[in-house]
C-alpha angles and dihedrals in degrees: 000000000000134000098258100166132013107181129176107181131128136289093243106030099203091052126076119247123274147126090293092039098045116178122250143200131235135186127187122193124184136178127176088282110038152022118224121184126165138185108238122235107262094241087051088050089063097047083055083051097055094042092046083052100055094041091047095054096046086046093052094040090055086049103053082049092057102045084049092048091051096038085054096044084051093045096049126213110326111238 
């Protein structure tokens, strides 16, 4: 089986996030013969939170470095 899906979105997706409204986790596997898709545990939705935030912010912050790195390759030295 293979990671086919890995989804965080809210109980209830039209409404905005909140106590009554927690996040959840979804993971869908699937092979050449089955599907298999499974709500996580709240505490481990927060493990994948945590994980997802750190990734996120490492990820923004190389890409900011880059986009300044190539404006300032196209713009040339400032006089």
């Amino acid at each position: 089986m293979r990671l086919t899906e890995l989804k965080i979105a809210p109980t209830r997706s039209w409404d905005r996030p909140s106590d009554e409204n927690p996040l959840i986790c979804t993971v869908k596997l699937s092979s050449e013969k089955a599907t298999v898709e499974t709500v996580l545990h709240p505490d481990q939705v927060q493990q994948v939170l945590s994980l997802v935030q750190n990734i996120v912010a490492e990820a923004a912050q190389r890409n900011v470095a880059d986009f300044v790195s190539q404006v300032t390759a196209i713009e040339g030295p400032k006089e």
